[in-house]
C-alpha atoms as a printed R data frame, in Angstrom:
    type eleno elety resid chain resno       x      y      z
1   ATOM     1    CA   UNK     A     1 -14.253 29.495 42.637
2   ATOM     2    CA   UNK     A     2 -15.506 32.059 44.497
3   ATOM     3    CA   UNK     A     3 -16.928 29.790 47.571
4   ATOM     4    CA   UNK     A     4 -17.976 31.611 50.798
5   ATOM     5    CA   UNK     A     5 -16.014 29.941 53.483
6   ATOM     6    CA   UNK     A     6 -15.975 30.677 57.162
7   ATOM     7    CA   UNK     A     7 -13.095 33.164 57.023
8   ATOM     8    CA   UNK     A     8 -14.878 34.893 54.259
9   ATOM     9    CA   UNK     A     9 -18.055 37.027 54.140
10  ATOM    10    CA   UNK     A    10 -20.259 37.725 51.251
11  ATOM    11    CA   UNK     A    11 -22.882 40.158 50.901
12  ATOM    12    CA   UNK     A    12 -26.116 38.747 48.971
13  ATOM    13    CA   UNK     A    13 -28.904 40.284 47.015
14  ATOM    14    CA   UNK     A    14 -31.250 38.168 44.928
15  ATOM    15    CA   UNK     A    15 -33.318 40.856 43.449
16  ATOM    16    CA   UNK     A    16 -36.275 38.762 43.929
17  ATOM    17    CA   UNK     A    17 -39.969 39.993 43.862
18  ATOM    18    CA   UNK     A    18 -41.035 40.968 47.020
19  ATOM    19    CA   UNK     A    19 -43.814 39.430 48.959
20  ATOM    20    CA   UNK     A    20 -45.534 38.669 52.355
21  ATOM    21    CA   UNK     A    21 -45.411 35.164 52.865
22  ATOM    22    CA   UNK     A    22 -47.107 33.575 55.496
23  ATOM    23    CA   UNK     A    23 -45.795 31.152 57.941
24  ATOM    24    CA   UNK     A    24 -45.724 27.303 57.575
25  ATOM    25    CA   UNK     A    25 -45.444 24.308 60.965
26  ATOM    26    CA   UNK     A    26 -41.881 23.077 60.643
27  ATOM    27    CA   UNK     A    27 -43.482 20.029 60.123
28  ATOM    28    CA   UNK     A    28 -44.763 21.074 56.581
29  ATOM    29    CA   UNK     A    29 -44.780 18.834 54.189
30  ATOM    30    CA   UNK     A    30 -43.812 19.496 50.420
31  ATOM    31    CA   UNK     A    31 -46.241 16.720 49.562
32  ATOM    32    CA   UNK     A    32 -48.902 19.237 51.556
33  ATOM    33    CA   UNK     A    33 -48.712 21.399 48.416
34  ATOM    34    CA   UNK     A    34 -51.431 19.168 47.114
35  ATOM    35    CA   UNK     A    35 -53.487 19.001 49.802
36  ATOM    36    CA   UNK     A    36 -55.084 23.071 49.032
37  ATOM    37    CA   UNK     A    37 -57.929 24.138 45.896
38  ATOM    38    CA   UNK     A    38 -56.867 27.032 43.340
39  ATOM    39    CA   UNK     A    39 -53.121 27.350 44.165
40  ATOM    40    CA   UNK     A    40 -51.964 30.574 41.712
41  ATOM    41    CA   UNK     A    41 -48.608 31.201 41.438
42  ATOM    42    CA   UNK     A    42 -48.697 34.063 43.739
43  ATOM    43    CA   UNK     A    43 -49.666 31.449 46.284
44  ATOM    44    CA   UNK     A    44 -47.107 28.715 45.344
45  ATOM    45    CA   UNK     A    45 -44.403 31.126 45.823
46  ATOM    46    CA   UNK     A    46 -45.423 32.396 49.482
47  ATOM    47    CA   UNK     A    47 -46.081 29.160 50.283
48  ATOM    48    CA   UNK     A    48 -42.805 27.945 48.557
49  ATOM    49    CA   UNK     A    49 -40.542 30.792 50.099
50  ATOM    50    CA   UNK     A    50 -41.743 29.866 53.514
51  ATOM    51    CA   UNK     A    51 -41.340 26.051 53.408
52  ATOM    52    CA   UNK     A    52 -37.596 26.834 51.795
53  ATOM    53    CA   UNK     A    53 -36.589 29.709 54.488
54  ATOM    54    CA   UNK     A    54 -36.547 27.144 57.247
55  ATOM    55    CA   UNK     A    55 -34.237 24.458 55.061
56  ATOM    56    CA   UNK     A    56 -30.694 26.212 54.015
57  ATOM    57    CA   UNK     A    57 -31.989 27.929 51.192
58  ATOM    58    CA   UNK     A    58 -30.009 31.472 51.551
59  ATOM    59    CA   UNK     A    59 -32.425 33.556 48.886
60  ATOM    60    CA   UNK     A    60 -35.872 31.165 49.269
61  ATOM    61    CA   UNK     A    61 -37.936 33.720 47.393
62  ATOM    62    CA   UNK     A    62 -35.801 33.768 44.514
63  ATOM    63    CA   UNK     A    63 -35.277 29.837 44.899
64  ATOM    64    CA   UNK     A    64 -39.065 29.461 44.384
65  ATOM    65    CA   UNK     A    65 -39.308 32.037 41.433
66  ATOM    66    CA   UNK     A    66 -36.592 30.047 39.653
67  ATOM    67    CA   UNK     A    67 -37.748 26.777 40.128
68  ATOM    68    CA   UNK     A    68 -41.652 27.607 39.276
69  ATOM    69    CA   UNK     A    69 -40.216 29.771 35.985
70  ATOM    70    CA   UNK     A    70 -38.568 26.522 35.045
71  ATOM    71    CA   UNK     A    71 -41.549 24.017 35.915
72  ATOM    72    CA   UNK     A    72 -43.965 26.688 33.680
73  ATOM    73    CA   UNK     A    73 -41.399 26.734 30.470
74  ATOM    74    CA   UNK     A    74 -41.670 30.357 31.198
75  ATOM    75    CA   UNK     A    75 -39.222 32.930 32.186
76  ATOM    76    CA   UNK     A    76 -38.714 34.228 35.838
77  ATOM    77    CA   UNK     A    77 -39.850 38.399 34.612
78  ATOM    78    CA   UNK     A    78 -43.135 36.085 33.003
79  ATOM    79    CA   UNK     A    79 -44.430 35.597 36.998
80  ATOM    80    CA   UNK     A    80 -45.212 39.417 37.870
81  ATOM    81    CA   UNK     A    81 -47.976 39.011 35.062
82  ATOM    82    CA   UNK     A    82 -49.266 35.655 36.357
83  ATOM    83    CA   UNK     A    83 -49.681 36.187 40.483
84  ATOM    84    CA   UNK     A    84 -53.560 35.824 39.669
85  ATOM    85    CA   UNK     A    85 -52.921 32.195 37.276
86  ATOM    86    CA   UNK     A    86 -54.532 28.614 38.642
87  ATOM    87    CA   UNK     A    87 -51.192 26.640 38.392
88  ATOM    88    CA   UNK     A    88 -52.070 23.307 36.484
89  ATOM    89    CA   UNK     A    89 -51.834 19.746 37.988
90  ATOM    90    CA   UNK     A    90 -48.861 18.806 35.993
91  ATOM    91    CA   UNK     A    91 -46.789 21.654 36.583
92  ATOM    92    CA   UNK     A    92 -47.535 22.121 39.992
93  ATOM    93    CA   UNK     A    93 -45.889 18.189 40.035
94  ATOM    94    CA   UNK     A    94 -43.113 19.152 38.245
95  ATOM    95    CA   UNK     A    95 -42.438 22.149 40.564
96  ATOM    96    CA   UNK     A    96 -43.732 20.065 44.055
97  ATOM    97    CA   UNK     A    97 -40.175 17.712 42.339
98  ATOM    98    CA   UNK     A    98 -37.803 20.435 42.139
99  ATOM    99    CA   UNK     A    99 -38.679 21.780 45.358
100 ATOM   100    CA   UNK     A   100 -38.341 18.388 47.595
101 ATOM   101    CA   UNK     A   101 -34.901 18.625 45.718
102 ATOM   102    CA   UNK     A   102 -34.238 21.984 46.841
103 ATOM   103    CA   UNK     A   103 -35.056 21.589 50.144
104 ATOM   104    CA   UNK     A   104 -32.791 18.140 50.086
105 ATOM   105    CA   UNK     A   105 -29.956 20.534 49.424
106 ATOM   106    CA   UNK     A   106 -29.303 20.685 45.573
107 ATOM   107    CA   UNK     A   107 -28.394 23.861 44.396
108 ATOM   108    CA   UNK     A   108 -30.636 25.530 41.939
109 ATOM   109    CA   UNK     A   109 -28.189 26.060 39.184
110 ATOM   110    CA   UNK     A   110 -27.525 21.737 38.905
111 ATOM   111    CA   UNK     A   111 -32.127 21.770 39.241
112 ATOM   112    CA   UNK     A   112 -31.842 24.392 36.019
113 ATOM   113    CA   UNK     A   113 -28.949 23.001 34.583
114 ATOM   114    CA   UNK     A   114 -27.839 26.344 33.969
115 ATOM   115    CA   UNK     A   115 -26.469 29.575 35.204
116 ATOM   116    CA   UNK     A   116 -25.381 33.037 33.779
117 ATOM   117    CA   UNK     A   117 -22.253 34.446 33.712
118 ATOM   118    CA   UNK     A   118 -20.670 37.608 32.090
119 ATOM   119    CA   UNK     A   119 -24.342 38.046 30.477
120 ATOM   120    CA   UNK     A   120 -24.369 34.605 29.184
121 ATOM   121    CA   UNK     A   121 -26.507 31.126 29.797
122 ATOM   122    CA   UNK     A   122 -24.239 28.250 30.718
123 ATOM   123    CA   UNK     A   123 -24.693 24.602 31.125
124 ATOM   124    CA   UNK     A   124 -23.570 23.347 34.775
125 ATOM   125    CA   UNK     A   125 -24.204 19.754 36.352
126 ATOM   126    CA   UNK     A   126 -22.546 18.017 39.162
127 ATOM   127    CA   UNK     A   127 -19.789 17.587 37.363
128 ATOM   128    CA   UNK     A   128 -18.461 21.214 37.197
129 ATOM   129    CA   UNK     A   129 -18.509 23.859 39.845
130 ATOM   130    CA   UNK     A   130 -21.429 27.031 39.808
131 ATOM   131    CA   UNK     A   131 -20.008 29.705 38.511
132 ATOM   132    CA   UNK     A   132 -19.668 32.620 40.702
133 ATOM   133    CA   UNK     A   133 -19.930 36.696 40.449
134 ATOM   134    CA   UNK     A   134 -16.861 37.216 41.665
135 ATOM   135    CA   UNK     A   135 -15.104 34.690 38.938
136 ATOM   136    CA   UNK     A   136 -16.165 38.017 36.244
137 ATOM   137    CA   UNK     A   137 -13.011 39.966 37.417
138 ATOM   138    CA   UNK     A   138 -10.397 37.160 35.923
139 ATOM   139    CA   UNK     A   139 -12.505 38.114 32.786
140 ATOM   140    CA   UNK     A   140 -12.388 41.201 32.880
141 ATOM   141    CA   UNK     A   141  -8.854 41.347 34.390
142 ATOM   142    CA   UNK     A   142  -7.926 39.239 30.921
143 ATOM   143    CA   UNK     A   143  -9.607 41.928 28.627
144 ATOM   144    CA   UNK     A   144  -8.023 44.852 30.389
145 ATOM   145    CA   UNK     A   145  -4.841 43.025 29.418
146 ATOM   146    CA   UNK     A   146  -4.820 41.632 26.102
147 ATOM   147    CA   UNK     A   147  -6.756 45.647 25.207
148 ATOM   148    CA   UNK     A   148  -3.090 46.807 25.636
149 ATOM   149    CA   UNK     A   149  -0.881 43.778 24.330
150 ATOM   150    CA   UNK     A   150   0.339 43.728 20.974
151 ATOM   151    CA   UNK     A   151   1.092 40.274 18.773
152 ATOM   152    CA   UNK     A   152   1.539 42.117 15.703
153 ATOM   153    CA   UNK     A   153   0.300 39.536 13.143
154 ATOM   154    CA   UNK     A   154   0.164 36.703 15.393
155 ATOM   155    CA   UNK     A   155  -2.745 36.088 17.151
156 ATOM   156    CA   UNK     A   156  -3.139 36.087 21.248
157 ATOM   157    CA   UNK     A   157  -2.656 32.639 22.880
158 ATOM   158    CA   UNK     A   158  -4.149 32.057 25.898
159 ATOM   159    CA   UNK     A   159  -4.977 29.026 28.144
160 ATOM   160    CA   UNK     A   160  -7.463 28.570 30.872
161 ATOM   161    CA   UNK     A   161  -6.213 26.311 33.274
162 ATOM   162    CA   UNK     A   162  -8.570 24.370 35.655
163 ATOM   163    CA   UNK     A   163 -11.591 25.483 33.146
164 ATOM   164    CA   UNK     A   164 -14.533 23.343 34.473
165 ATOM   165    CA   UNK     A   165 -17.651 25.193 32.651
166 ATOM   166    CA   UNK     A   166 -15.015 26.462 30.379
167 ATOM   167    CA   UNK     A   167 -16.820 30.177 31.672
168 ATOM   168    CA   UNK     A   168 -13.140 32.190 31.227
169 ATOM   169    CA   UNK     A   169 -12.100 30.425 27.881
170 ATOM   170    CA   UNK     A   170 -16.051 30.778 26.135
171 ATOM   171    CA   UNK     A   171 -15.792 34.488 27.546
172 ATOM   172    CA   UNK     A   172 -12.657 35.233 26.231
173 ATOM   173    CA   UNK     A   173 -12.913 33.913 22.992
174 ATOM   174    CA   UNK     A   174 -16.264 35.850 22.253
175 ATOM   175    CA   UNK     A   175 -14.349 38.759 23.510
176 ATOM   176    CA   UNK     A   176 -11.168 38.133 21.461
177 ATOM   177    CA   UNK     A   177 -12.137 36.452 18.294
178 ATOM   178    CA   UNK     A   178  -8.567 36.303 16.570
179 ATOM   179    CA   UNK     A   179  -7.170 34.594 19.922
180 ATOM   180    CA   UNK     A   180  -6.104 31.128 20.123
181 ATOM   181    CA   UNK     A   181  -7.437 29.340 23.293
182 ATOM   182    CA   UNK     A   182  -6.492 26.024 25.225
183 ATOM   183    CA   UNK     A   183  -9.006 24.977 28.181
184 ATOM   184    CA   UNK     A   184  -7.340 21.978 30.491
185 ATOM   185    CA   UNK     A   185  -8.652 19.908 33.196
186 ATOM   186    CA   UNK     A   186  -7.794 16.988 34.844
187 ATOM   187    CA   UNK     A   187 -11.505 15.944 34.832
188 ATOM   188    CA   UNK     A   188 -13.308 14.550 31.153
189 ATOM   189    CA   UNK     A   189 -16.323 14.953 32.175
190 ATOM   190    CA   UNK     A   190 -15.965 18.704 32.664
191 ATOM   191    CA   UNK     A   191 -14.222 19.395 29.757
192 ATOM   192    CA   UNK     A   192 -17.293 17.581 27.611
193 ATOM   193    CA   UNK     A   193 -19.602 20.507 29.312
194 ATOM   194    CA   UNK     A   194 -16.755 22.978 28.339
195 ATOM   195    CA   UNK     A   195 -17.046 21.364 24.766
196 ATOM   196    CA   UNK     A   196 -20.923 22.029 24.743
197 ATOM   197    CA   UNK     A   197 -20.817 25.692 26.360
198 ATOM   198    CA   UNK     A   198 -18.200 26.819 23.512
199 ATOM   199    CA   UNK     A   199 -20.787 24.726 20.696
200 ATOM   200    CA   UNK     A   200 -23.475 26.841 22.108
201 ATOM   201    CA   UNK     A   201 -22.038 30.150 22.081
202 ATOM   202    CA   UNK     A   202 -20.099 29.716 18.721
203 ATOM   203    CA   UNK     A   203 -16.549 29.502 19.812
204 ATOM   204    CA   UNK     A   204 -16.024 25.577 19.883
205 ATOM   205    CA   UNK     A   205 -13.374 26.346 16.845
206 ATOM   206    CA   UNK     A   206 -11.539 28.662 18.675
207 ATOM   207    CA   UNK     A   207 -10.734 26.569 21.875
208 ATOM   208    CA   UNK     A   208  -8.431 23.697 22.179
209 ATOM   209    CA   UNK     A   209  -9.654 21.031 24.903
210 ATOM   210    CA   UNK     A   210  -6.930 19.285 26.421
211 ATOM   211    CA   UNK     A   211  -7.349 16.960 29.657
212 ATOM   212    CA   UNK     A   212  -4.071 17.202 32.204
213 ATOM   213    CA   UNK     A   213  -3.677 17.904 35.841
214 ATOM   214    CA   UNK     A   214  -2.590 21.893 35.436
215 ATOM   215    CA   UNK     A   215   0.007 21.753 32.883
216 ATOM   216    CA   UNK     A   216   1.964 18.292 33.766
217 ATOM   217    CA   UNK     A   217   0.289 15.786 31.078
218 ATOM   218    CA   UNK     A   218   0.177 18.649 28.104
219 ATOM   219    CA   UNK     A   219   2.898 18.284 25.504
220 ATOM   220    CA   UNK     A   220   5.142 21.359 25.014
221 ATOM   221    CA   UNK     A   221   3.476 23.882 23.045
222 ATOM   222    CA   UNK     A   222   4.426 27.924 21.872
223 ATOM   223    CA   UNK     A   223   4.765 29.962 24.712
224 ATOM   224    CA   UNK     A   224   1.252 31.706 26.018
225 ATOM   225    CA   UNK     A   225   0.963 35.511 25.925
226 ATOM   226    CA   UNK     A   226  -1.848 34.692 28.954
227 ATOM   227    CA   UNK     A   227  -2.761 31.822 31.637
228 ATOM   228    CA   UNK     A   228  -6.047 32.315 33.754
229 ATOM   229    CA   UNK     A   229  -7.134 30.117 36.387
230 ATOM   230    CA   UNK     A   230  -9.730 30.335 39.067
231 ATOM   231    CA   UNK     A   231  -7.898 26.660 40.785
232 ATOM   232    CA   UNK     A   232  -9.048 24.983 43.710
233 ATOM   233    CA   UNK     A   233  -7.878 27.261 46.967
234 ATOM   234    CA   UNK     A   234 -10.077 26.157 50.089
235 ATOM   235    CA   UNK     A   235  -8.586 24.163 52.890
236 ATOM   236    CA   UNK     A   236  -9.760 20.260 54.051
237 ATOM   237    CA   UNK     A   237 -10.279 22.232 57.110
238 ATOM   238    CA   UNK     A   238 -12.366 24.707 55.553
239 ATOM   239    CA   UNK     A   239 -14.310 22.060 53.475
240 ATOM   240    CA   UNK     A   240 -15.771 20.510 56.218
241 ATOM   241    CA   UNK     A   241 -17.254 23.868 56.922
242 ATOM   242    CA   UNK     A   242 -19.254 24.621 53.763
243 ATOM   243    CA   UNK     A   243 -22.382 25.077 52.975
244 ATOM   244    CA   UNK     A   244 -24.364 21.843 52.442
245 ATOM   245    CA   UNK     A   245 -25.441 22.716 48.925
246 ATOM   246    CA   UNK     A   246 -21.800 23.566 48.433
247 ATOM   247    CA   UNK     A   247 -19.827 20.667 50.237
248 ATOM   248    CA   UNK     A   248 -22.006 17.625 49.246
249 ATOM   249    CA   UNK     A   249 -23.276 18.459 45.933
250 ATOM   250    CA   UNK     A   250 -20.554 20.619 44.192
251 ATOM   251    CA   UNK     A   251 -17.195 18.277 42.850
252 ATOM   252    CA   UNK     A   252 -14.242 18.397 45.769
253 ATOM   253    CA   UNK     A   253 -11.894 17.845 43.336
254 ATOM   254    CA   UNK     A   254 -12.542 21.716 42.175
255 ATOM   255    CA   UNK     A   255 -12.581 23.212 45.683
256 ATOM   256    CA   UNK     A   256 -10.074 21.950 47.734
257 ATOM   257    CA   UNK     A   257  -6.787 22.130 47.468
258 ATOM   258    CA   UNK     A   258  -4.910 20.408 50.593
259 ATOM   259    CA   UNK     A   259  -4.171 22.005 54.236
260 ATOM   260    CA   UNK     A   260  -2.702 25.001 53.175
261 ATOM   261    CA   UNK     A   261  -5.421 26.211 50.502
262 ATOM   262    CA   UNK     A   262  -2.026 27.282 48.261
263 ATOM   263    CA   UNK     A   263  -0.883 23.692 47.308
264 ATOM   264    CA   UNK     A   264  -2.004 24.198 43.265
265 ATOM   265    CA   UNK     A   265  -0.978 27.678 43.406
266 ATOM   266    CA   UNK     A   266   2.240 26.300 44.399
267 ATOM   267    CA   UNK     A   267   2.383 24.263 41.320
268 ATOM   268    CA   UNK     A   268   1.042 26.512 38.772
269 ATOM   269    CA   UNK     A   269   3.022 29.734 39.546
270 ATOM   270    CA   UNK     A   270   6.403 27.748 38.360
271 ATOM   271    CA   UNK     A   271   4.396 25.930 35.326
272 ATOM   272    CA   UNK     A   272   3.025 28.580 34.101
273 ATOM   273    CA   UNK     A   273   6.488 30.961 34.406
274 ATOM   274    CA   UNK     A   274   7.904 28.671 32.324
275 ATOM   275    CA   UNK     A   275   5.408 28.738 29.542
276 ATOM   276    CA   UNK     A   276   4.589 32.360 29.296
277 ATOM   277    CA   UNK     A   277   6.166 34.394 26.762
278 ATOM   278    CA   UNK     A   278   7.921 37.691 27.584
279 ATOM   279    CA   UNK     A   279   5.691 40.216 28.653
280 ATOM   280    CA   UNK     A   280   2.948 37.630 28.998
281 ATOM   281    CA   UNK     A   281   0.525 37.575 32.425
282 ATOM   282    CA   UNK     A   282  -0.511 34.837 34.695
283 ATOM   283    CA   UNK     A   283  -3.830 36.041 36.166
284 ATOM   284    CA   UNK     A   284  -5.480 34.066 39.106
285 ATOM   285    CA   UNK     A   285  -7.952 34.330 41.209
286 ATOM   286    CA   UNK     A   286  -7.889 33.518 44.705
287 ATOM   287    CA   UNK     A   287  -9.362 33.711 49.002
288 ATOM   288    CA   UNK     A   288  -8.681 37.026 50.095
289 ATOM   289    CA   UNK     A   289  -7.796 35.342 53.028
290 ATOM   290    CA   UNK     A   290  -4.700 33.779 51.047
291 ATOM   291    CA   UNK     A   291  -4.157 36.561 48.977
292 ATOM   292    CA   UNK     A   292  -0.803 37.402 51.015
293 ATOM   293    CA   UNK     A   293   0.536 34.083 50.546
294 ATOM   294    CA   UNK     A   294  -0.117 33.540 47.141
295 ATOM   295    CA   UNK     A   295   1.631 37.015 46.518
296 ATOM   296    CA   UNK     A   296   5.164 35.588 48.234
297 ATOM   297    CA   UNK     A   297   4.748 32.404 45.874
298 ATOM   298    CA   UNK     A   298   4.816 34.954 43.084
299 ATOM   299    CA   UNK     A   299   7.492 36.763 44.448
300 ATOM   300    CA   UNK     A   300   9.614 34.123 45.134
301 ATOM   301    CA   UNK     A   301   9.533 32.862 41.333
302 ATOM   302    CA   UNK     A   302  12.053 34.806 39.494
303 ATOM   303    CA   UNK     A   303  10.563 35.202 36.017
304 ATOM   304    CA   UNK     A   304   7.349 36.846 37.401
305 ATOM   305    CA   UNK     A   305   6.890 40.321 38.598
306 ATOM   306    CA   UNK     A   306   4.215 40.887 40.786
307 ATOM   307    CA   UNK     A   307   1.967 43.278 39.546
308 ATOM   308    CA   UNK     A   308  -1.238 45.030 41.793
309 ATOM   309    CA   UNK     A   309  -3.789 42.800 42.649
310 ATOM   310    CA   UNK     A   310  -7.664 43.492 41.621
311 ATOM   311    CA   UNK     A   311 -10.642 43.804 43.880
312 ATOM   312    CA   UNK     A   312 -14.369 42.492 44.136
313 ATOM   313    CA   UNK     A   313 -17.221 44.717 44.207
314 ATOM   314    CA   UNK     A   314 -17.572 44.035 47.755
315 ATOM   315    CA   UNK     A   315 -13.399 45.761 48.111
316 ATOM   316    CA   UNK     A   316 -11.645 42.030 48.485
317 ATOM   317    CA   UNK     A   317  -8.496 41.001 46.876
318 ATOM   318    CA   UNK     A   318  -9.461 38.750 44.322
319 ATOM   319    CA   UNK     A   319  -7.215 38.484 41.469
320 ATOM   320    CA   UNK     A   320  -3.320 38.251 41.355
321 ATOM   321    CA   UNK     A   321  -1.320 39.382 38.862
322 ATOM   322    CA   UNK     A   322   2.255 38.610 37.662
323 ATOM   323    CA   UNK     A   323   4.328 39.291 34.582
324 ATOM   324    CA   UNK     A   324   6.884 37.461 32.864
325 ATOM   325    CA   UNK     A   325   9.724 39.355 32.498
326 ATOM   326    CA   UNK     A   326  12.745 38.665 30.172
């Protein structure tokens, strides 16, 4: 999940072409975008960047690259060639759209309907949560395993629980092509865009799609030698502090998880215990803020040993890790 909270700082850098763009009334208009002869795209974005600054948009500059790539059927790299190129009536209508919706608050990954993660395109709407950087290090937490496990003959079973995009279960079974992968969540409509990531990067056949809230509506099946989850982990409290873009446009149901911010944590470490095989690993991420607690949880469940837990780029406790032991 990966959502900056209040307790919780994140360091940005959008790698976005850089620019002098000049200063707009707070009264601008996006309609006012018509109002001007010969707008080039060098001139929609410095216009663009400065009528976005003003209106929540944390990295405008990139914002308007984005959004104008997407309007122009071109990619973003495309506009360092193109500062000097009259923008067309049409597409400056279809980017003057996506921009009113920006500044209204919807994040640019739902406007693209995509967003990239672990190198790869995926297909997001409302309906699933953004994926996040920080989301890479269950990934790569889950390779760094299953390099050094051993199923002899029998192929790797893992399950992604909570999968949303189905980001973890696509990624790991393009990593791990022999393994045998179950997605869950409790919500249809974001196991359907699971279904459709997996079609589009070849894996569909590999995954299993199951809907049940974490483990409690899936029939008993072979033990797993993994379980991943990135579950919900902010509090109501902390909810009502979120971003905009985040809060009122992203689904609830995959953010928050109660008062405490451990309540699913509290129900998975058990489930998942129980369905592990020996040896297997229950990887999750989590706040670093709630890191501690979710560490006792594991502790406190007698099949698990508690194993060191991995770090973000940016140095914050990100991803627990327990073992099952015999």
């Amino acid at each position: 999940m990966s959502v900056p909270t209040p307790r919780e700082s994140v360091t940005k850098d959008d790698g976005s072409i850089s620019s002098r763009p000049g200063r707009l009334a707070e009264g601008t208009a996006v309609g006012d975008m018509a109002q001007t002869d010969s707008w080039t795209v060098g001139r929609l974005l410095e216009w663009t960047t400065s009528y976005l600054a003003p209106r929540g948009a944390d990295s405008p500059r990139l914002d308007a690259e984005l959004l104008l790539a997407a309007a122009r059927g071109c990619q973003r790299i495309d506009l360092y060639t193109a500062f000097s190129e009259v923008v067309s009536d049409p597409v400056r209508a279809a980017f003057r759209e996506l921009i009113r919706r920006r500044a209204e608050g919807t994040p640019v990954a739902y406007l693209l309907g995509k967003r990239e993660f672990f190198s790869l395109p995926f297909r997001v709407t409302p309906d699933v949560l953004i994926p996040r950087p920080e989301t890479e290090f269950l990934v790569i937490a889950l390779l760094d395993h299953a390099a050094q496990a051993s199923a002899g003959d029998r192929a790797l079973r893992i399950a992604d629980v909570g999968t949303g995009s189905g980001i973890i279960a696509v990624c790991a079974a393009r990593q791990l092509p022999k393994a045998q992968i179950t997605a869950l969540d409790i919500s249809p409509a974001a196991l359907a865009i699971a279904a459709e990531n997996a079609t589009t990067h070849g894996v569909f056949g590999q995954i299993e799609f199951l809907t049940g809230d974490l483990f409690d509506d899936v029939a008993t099946q072979p033990p797993f030698d993994f379980i991943v989850s990135n579950p919900p982990y902010i509090t109501t409290g902390e909810f009502e502090q979120l971003a905009p873009d985040v809060a009122q446009f992203e689904p609830r149901i995959a953010l928050v998880a109660g008062d405490q911010g451990t309540e699913v944590f509290e129900r998975l470490i058990p489930q998942s215990a129980a369905r592990l095989s020996p040896g297997g690993w229950l990887l999750m991420e989590t706040s670093p803020i709630l890191e501690p607690a979710v560490l006792k949880l594991l502790g406190n469940e007698p099949r698990l040993t508690v194993a060191p837990t991995m770090k973000d780029l940016a140095g914050h406790p990100r991803i627990v890790q327990a073992q099952r032991i015999d």
